[in-house]
Each structure stands twice: as C-alpha cells, then as structure tokens.
N, C-alpha and C positions, 0 to 999 in steps of 0.2 A: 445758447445751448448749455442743457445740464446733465450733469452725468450720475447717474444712479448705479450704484456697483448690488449685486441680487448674490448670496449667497447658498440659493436653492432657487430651481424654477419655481417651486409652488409659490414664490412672492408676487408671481405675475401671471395673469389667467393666461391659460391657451386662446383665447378668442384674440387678446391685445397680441402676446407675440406670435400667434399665425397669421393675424389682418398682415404684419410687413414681413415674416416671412415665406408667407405661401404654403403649398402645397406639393411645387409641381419636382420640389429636391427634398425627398423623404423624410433625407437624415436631417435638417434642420429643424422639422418640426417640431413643438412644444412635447406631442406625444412622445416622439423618441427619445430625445435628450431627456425625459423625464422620467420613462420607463430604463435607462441607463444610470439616472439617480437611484432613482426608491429599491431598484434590482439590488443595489447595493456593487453593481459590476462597473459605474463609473460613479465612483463614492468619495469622501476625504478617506476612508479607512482601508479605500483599496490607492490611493495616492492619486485621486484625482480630486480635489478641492476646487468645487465651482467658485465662481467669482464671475461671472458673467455680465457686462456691462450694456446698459442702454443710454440711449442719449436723447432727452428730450424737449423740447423747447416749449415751454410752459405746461401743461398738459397732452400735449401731441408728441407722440413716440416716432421719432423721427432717425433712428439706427437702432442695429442690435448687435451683438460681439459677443460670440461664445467664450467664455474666456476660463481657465483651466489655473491653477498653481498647483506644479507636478510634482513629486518628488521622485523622480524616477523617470527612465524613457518609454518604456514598454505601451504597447496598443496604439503608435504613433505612426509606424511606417514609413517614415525620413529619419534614416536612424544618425543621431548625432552623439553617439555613445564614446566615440573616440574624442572629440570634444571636453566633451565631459573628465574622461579619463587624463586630458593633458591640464585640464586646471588642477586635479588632482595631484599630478607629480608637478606643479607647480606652488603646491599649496594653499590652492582657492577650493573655494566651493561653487560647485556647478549648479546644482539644487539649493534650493527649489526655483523656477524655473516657471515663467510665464507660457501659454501655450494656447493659442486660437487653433482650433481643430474639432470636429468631430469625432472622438471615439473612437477606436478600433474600427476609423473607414475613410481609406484611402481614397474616397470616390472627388476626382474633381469639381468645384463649384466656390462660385462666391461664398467668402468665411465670414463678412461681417457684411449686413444685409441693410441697405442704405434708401430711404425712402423717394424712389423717382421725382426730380427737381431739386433737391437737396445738394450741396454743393459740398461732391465725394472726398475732394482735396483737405477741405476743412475739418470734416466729420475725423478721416483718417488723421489730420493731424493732431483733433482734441483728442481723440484715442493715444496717440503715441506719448504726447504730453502727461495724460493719467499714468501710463505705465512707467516710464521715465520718474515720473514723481514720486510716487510708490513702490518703486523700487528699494530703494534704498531701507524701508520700515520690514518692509518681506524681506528683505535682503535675497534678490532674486537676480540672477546675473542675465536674463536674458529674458527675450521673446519672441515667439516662434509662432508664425503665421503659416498652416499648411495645407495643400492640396487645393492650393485659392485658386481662381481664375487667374488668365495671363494682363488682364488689365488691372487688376488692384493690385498685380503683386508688382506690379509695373507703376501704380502710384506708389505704393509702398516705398519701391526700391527710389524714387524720385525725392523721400524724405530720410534717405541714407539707409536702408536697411540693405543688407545683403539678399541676393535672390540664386536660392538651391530648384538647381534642372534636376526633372529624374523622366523616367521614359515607364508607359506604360502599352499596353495592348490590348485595341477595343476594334469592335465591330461599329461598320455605318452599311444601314439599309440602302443602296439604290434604286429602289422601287419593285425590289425582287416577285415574283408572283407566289414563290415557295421555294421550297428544299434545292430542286432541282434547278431554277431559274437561278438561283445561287450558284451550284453548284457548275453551272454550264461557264461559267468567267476561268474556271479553273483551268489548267495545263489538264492536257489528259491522265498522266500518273496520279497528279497530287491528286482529280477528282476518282477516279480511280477507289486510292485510299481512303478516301473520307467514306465513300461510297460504302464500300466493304467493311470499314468501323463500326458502320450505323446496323449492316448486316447481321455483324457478327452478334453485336448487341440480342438481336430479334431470335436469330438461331438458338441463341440459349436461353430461350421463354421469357424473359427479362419485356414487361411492360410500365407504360406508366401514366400517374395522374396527375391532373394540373388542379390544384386548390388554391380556390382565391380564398382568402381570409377569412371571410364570411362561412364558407363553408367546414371550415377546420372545427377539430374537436379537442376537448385538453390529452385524449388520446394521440392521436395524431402529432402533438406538441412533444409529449413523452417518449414517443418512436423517433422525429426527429431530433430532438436535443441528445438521445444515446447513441444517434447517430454522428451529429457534432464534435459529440466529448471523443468519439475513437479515433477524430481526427488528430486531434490535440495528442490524444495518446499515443500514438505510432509515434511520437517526436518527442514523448516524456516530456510534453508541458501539460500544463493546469489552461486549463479552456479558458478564455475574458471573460464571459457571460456566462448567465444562469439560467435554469429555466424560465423563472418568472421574469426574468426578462421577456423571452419571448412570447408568454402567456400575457404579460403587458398590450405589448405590442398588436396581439391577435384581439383585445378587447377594445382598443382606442383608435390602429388605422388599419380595422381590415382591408378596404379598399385597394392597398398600397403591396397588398401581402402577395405572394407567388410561392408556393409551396407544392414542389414536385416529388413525386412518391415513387420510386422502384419497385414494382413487386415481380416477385416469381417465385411457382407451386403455391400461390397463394398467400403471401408472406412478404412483409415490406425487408429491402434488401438495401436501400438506399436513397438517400432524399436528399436535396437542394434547395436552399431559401433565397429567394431575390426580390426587389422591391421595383414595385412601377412608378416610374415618373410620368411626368406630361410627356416625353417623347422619348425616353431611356427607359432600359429593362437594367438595374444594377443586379448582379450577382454574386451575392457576400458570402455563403456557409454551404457546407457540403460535409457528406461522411457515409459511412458503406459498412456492414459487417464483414463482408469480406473483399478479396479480391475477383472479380469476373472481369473477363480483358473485355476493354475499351466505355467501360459503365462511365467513369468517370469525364468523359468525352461525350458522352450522351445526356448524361445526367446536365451535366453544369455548360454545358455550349451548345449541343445542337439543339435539345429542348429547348435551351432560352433562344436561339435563332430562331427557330418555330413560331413561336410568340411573336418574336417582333415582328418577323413577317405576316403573320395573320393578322395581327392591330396595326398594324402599321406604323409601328413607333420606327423612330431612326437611327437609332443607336444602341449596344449593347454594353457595359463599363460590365466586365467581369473579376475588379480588382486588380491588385498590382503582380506584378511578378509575371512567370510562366512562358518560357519562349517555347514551348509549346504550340501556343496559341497562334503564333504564327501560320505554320502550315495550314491552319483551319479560315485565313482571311483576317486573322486580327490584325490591326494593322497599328504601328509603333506611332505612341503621339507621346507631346512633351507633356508633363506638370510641373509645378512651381508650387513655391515654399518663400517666406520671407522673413529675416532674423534680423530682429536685433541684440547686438553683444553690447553690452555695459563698459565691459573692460577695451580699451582702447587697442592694447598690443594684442589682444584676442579677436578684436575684431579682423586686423591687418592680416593676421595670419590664418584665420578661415575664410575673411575674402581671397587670400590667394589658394588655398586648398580649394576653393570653390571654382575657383576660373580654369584649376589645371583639368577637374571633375570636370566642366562643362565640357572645356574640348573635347575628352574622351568618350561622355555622352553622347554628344553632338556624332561622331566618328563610329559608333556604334550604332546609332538609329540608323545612322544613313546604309551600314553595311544590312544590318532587320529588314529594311524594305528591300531590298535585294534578292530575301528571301522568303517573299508571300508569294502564295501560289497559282497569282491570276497569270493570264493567259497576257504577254506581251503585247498583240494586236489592241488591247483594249483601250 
C-alpha cells in the first residue's frame, strides 16, 4: 500500500474518487468537497488547507481520507476551543491542527471510505502512521476524526486515539402512511400541538414548494442564499458559504438537491435546503425575512417529514443542536469523534475531560428520551 497526499480535489477525477465513495452520503462526494474548494468557503485562505490523502495499491485506489490542516476551529461542530486555549496558557501551539471531517456538516457517516475486502485495521493504521510522521514538519499537535461512524471510531479508539460522545436529534420512519399516521404515536396533547403548529402555518396563507435541483433557477439560488445570510445575521456572524457555492452544487448534483420555498401574497418568505441520500433526507440551511409563528417548524421538519414519508426514505438527520426537536419525535442518538493528541500530558488530561463529558452525556440522553412525545402503549 501507497499513500498519495492531493493538495486540491482537482488532482483526481470525480469518476476515480466517487467509484469508492458513492453516492448514497452527499457530502462526500467529489462534487461537494469541490464545490467547498473552488467556492473559496472551504479554502487554504479561509483556513482550511486540503491535504486529502488516498491509499493505493499499485494502481487500484483502495481508501480515501478527507484530510484538512486547520488553523482555526470554526465550521467543525465538536468544538475543542478550550483545548486549544489551555496549550496556549501553557505555552504550546495548538494550531495548525489535522482534521478528517467534512465541512460545515455535522451529519454522521464514515469519514475515511475503505474499499469492501480491504483490511480496515491496516488501511487505518498506514493512515495514523502518515499523520504521526508528518507531524512534526507541519508541526501539528493533533488529529481529529469527526462525526465518523461508531465502528471506525471504535477501530480508531483500538489504535490509542481518544473517542468524544456528543448527542444529536434525528427522525426514523416506521412505515408511517403520512402526517397523520405519524402523528397518531403521539400522547394526545403533544399531537394536539404539532397539529395546530402546522395550522396556524396555513391560517396565515403561508404555502410551499418542493424543488429538486434540476428544476432550480440562479434566481431561486439568489432568494435562497438572502435567506441563509439573515440567518447568520440575527447572531452577527459572517455566513461559511457563498453563493457560488450553492450555484455549484445546483450544476453538478442536482439530483441530491431539496429546495423548499415559503411563499405568501405571492412572494417568497422563507426557504430551506437539504440533501437526499439513498435513505436519509439531511437538512442543513434555513433562513426567513421575517418572523411568522411556527414557519420555522414547518419549513425545516414537517416539510422534510413529508418527504420522507412520501419516498419512503428512513431517516431524517436535521443537523446538530436543537432540543426543540424533541417534542416533534426526534429522537436523541450518540455521535463520535476521534483524536489524536501529540503531546502526552495533553493527551491524559483530555482523556479524562472526555470520560467526565461522557457520563454527563450519557445521563442526559437518557433523561431526552423521557421526553418524546410518543404515546407509552407503543
């Protein structure tokens, strides 16, 4: 096995890295990570320096590894900022800083994509050995594996890396018929609520459209992305992405594209972007010119429940955060993260900030389910 280090996607066609990484997990495609380069929104000059590593065995590409040197945390969503801050009052340098992850998207999935028969233990170890060795010339104190599956982050942790829990809130299909076949698992109150949300939506002329990619216009893109950016603004930050990112994106996987429209009196009021997999609807961006109660509930969850239930897909990943999300049936699952620390007494001492973190995790999921709104008898 040989390892080729890529300091831009374009060194490698989309045809070779989507043959091993598929389709059916958006954000790894060659499209996306590419359209997040050339955007200029996951760039070296916005502090994100590819370095993306493959592993081949004579001409047959037999792994791939998103691989990142960050100078900075930000668009990560495992945030290790305090971390960071104690090398600093210890007078190390934290940065720059290895980092396997996709981009501004906390959505869980395998992070290094291993070609079926290939022997995963190994692959992962020539991987940890390159970074390990290369360390030192970057002078890079770590590396951070994030939002991985629970089985690599579980070989990972097998070749000494530490493994960070975090809890998020997703939907699973049970075979629902619609809205209402859903909504029938509920206690009476909580369907009650949901019921009259979706109402109240409809009372104030508030309608909406479903655009698959294909049918989007660079208008359409322009309404949504000013929609984006006021998100970003209520909270005085600068948005990650640009438009030609998403003007990217709309030219290379429209298939994959979900683009829902608000309008009322005729006039788009709010939109939401999420992406289809083989059996997940992910739901990443949202934004509204104003406020109308309960849009945002309609917009970014019931609509996309909609959807899964009409295709039939299984699952909903509406991103991280939001206990919100609960009352409406999202139900509390784990993710995993895996690091390695360089420095030795730094390691000892974020394995144990890690294990206090998990229990307290751990003791809060359990209390989360406690509070979904299905119906007891179920």
């Amino acid at each position: 096995m040989q390892i080729k280090q890529l300091n831009s996607l374009a060194e490698i066609s989309a045809l070779e890295w989507n043959l091993l990484a598929g389709s059916g997990y958006p954000f790894l495609r060659h499209e996306f990570l590419s359209a997040l380069e050339l955007s200029g929104s996951a760039a070296a000059e916005s502090g994100w320096s590819a370095r993306h590593l493959l592993i081949y065995d004579r001409e047959e590409l037999l792994a791939l590894c998103p691989l990142y040197l960050k100078t900075h945390s930000q668009g990560e969503f495992v945030f290790d900022q305090s971390w960071a801050n104690a090398y600093h009052q210890h007078g190390l340098r934290y940065y720059p800083k290895w980092l396997t992850a996709v981009p501004f998207t906390p959505c869980p999935a395998p992070r290094i994509i291993i070609k079926p028969g290939v022997d995963e233990c190994q692959v992962l170890s020539l991987l940890l050995e390159f970074i390990e060795h290369h360390s030192g010339a970057q002078q890079s104190s770590s590396w951070h594996c994030l939002f991985n599956s629970q089985e690599q982050t579980e070989q990972l942790q097998g070749l000494g890396l530490l493994v960070r829990e975090g809890v998020q809130f997703q939907w699973f299909n049970h075979g629902y018929r619609d809205f209402e076949d859903y909504c029938a698992t509920f206690n009476a109150r909580k369907r009650k609520t949901i019921l009259r949300e979706r109402r109240k939506v409809a009372e104030q002329g508030i309608h909406f459209i479903h655009l698959r990619g294909i049918e989007t216009t660079e208008q359409h893109w322009q309404v949504f992305y000013n929609f984006y950016q006021m998100t970003y603004f209520k909270h005085r930050m600068r948005p990650y992405l640009n438009l030609d990112f998403f003007i990217r994106l709309a030219a290379t996987m429209p298939e994959q594209i979900l683009l829902i429209l608000a309008i009322k009196d005729q006039a788009y009021i709010g939109a939401a972007l999420s992406f289809v997999g083989t059996d997940t609807l992910y739901g990443r961006y949202w934004g509204c010119d104003d406020e109308y109660p309960n849009l945002h509930f309609e917009a970014c969850y019931y609509q996309g429940l909609d959807f899964c239930i009409e295709h039939g897909l299984e699952r909903f990943d509406s991103g991280a955060q939001g206990e919100h999300k609960i009352a409406r049936g999202f139900e509390p699952i784990t993710t995993y993260s895996a690091h390695w620390i360089q420095n030795p007494q730094f390691k000892s001492a974020i394995g144990q900030f890690l294990h206090e973190e998990q229990q307290m995790l751990q003791q809060y999921q359990s209390q989360t389910r406690e509070l979904l709104p299905f119906r007891k008898n179920l």
